[in-house]
Steps between C-alpha positions, in 0.01 A plus 500: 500500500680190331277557220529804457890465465448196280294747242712740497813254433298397242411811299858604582639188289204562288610896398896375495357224235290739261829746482746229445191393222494921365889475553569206294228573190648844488872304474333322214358774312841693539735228395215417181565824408876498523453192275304699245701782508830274409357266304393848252850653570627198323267463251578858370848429527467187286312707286699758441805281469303371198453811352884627589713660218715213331614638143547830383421592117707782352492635173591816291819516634840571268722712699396430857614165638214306664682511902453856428117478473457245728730732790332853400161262498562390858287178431626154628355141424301419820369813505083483502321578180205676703767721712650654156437840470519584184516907466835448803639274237479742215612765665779324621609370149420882278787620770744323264573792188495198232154392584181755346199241568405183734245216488462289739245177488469269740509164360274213739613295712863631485601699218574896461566675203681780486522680118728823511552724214831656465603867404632551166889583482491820245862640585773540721595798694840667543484703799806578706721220414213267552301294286108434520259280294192725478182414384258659247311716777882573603493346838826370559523105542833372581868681534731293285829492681802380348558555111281344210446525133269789378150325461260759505516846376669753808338799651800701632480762778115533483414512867177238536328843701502689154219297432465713180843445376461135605140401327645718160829285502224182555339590116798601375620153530160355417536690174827361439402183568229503227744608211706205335870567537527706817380266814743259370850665499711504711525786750176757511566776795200752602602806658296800580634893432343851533320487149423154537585085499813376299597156365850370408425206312832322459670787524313743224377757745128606418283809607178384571272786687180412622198332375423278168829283533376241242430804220868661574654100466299449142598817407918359576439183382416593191805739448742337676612219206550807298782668723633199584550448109697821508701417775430839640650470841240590755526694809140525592141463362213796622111327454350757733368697231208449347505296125888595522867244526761717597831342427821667637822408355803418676743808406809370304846595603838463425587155355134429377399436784168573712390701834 
């Protein structure tokens, strides 16, 4: 009977033994792993802290200040080069008016790139007591609040959803802009009636129409030394016909003097 009690002491210590064995092997493999798993948190870490964003490149722009790209870009230095996504970025930046295009190149270990190209100012825009800079697709940039000098040709009371009155207005003053001694004076005003778009080009008030606006200038320029030569007082100049200047005189009144 004792020995029978003695063997099964024994194989009771014995069984207690193997699972403290299981126990502490299965501690081991657990706490390796933990290891592993930290030591390649880490290393990633230290990797990607390696490959983290530490200067930003930008180029191509003239009007927009660089805080301006780097805000609407919502990129930071520390940021990781891998976690960039490129197409968010973009978007992010095109929903500033004054930027058309983005490229964006990332630069190993630590550089990014960022290469914007700006609209085009083409005019300004007088609408409602407000001034816009508008571009050459007529997409309105900025509002310019405050006064300032004249430095683009104005496109008065030409609502920006007319986008036929606004994209005629557009060549009209690239036309002007190609002919020598018009871009450069000092006030040129585009307005739009029933039979068409007028000019007042410091002051001398010009009919204009629709359609070939660099033949109708040519036409002017040519005959224009010759009434100024006269001194015939103008009151307004018609180009909408076709191969025609028609030049109507102010009326004189009492006094010599003209209406």
């Amino acid at each position: 009977m004792r020995s029978k009690k003695k063997n099964k002491k024994r194989k009771s210590a014995y069984r207690r033994g193997e699972k403290l064995a299981i126990f502490f092997k299965r501690g081991t493999v657990f706490l390796l792993f933990v290891i592993l798993a930290t030591a390649i948190v880490l290393g990633l870490k230290m990797f990607a802290q390696q490959f983290s964003v530490k200067e930003i490149v930008i180029s191509g722009n003239y009007h927009l200040d660089k805080k301006d790209i780097l805000s609407a870009a919502k990129v930071e230095k520390g940021d990781s080069l891998f976690g960039l996504d490129f197409k968010d970025i973009g978007e992010s930046l095109k929903q500033n008016a004054w930027i058309k295009n983005v490229a964006l190149r990332k630069q190993f270990p630590g550089t990014i790139v960022i290469k914007v190209e700006e609209a085009v100012p083409e005019a300004l825009l007088s609408l409602k007591k407000r001034l816009y800079i508008i571009d050459e697709d007529g997409r309105i940039l900025e509002r310019i609040k405050g006064e300032t000098t004249q430095f683009l040709p104005v496109i008065k009371d030409i609502d920006p959803e007319n986008r036929k009155g606004i994209a005629e207005a557009l060549k009209l003053v690239k036309a002007l802009s190609e002919k020598d001694g018009f871009i450069d004076r000092g006030d040129i005003e585009i307005g739009l009636e029933s039979y068409g778009l007028t000019v007042s080009i410091d002051g001398e008030f010009i009919k204009v129409g629709y359609g070939k606006y660099a033949e109708k200038f040519q036409r002017w320029i040519e005959l224009e030394p010759e009434i100024r030569k006269r001194g015939v007082p103008v009151k307004y100049v018609d180009l909408r016909f076709k191969g025609s200047v028609i030049v109507k005189p102010m009326k004189k009144i009492k006094g010599n003097k003209a209406s």
